[in-house]
C-alpha positions in Angstrom: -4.4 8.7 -21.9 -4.2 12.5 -22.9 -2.1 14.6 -20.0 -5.1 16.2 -19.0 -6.6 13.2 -17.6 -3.1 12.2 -16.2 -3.3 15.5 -14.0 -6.2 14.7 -12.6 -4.9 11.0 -11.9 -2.0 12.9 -10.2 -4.7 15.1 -8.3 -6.6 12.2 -7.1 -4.0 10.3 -5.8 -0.7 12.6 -5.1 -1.6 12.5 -1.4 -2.0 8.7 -1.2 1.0 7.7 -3.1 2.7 10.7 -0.5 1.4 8.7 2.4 2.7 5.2 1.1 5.9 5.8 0.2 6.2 8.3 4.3 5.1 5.4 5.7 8.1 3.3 4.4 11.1 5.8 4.5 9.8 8.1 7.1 11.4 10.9 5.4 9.6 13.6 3.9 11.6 15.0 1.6 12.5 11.0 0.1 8.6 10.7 0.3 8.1 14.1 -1.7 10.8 12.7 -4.3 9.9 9.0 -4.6 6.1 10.2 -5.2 7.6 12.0 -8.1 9.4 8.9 -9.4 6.2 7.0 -8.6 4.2 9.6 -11.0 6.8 9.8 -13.8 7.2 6.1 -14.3 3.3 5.9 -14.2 3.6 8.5 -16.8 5.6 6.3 -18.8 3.9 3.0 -18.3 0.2 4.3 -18.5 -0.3 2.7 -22.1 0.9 -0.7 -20.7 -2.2 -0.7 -17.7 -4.7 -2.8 -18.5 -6.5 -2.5 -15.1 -10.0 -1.3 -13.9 -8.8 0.7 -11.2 -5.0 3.1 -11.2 -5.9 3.0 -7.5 -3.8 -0.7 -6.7 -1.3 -0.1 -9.9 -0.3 3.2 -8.0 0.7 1.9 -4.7 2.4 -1.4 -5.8 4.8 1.4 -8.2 5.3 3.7 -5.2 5.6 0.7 -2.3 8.2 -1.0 -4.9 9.9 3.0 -5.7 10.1 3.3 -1.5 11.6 -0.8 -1.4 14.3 0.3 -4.1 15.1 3.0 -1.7 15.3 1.3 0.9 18.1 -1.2 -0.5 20.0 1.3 -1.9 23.3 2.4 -1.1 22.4 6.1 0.0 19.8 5.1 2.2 21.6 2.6 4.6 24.7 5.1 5.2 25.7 6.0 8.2 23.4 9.2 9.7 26.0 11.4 12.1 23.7 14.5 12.3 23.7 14.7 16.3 27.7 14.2 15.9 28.1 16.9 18.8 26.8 14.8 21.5 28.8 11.8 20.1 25.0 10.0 18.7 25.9 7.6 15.8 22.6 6.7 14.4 21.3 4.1 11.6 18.4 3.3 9.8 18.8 -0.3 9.8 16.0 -0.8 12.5 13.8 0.9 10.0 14.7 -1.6 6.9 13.6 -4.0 9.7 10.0 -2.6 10.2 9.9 -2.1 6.7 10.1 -6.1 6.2 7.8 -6.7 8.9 5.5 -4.4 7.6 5.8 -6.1 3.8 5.5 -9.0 5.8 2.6 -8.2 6.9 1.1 -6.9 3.9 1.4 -10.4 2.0 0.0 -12.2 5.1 -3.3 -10.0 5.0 -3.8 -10.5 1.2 -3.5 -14.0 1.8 -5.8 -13.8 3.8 -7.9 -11.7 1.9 -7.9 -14.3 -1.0 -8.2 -17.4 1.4 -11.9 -15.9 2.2 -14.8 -17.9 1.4 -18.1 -16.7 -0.3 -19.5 -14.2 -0.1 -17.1 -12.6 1.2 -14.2 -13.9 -1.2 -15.1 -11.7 -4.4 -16.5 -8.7 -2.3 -12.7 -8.3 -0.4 -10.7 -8.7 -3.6 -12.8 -6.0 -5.0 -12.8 -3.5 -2.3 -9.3 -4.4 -0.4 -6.5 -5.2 -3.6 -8.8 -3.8 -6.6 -9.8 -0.4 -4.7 -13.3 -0.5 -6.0 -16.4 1.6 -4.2 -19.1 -0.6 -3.0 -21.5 1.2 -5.2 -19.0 -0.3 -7.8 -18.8 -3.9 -6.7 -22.9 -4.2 -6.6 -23.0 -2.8 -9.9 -20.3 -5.4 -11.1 -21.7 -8.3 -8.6 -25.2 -7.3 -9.3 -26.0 -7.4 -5.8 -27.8 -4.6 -3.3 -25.0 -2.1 -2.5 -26.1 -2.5 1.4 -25.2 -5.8 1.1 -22.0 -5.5 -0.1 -21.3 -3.2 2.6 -22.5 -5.7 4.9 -20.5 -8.2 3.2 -17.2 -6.1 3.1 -17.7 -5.4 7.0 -17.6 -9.2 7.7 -15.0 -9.7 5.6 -13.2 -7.2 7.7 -13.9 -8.4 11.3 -12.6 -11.6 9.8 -9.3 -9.6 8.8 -9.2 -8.0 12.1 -10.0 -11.3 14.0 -7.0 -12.6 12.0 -4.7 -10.2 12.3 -5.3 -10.2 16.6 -4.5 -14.0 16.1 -1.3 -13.6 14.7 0.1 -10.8 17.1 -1.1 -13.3 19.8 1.2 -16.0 18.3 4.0 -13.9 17.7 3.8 -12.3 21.2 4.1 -16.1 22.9 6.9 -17.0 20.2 
């Protein structure tokens, strides 16, 4: 890939892979850094992708950049900016949503691959892979309004699934 088309990668999806690794740290400044890391060890892996779509690749590198974080040393030390009013805080309880929310993620792409047709090969495409659905008729050879018919059944089954499972972990 020639650095001209990497820049516009970077374009595409800076604010995306910005988003991801917010949502996980919920630090902006870690979030600016880690979507640098994210970037620069795309940079260096870009020959080993195989993939259709940078779209997935990107956000499994910056979830797993934001994870690392997460574990490491810096990030579980003791915060005593409010010191004057005698406030110790910790960022454990968010390693906790963090878990939860990975948790979460691997129950829903379960799910996602659990689906039956047609709605199996529609939601890999469009929820993991990233693809359009102008994309997935082209690749399913089907009518694009029915993939988009197909990908919003597939998620009102998501939705249906995920309101089942807070139900059962609100009675637990």
């Amino acid at each position: 890939m020639k650095d001209q088309e990497f820049e516009q990668l970077v374009r595409q999806y800076e604010k995306l892979v910005f988003t991801v690794c917010y949502q996980l740290v919920r630090d902006y400044h870690e979030a600016q850094n880690l979507t640098q890391e994210t970037f620069l060890s795309a940079y260096r892996h870009i020959d080993d992708y195989h993939g259709e779509s940078y779209k997935p690749w990107l956000i499994r590198i910056a979830s797993n950049k934001a994870k690392d974080f997460l574990k490491s040393a810096y990030f579980r030390r003791v915060d005593v900016t409010d010191e004057m009013e005698g406030r110790i805080t910790s960022t454990a309880a968010s390693a906790e949503e963090v878990a939860v929310a990975s948790d979460t993620v691997r129950l829903i792409h379960e799910k996602i691959l659990s689906l039956e047709e047609p709605y199996h090969q529609v939601a890999v495409l469009f929820f993991i892979k990233g693809l359009t659905p102008e994309e997935i008729a082209l690749r399913l050879e089907r009518p694009r309004k029915t993939v988009q018919t197909q990908i919003y059944r597939a998620r009102l089954k998501l939705q249906q699934f995920v309101k089942e499972e807070m139900q059962v972990e609100r009675s637990v």
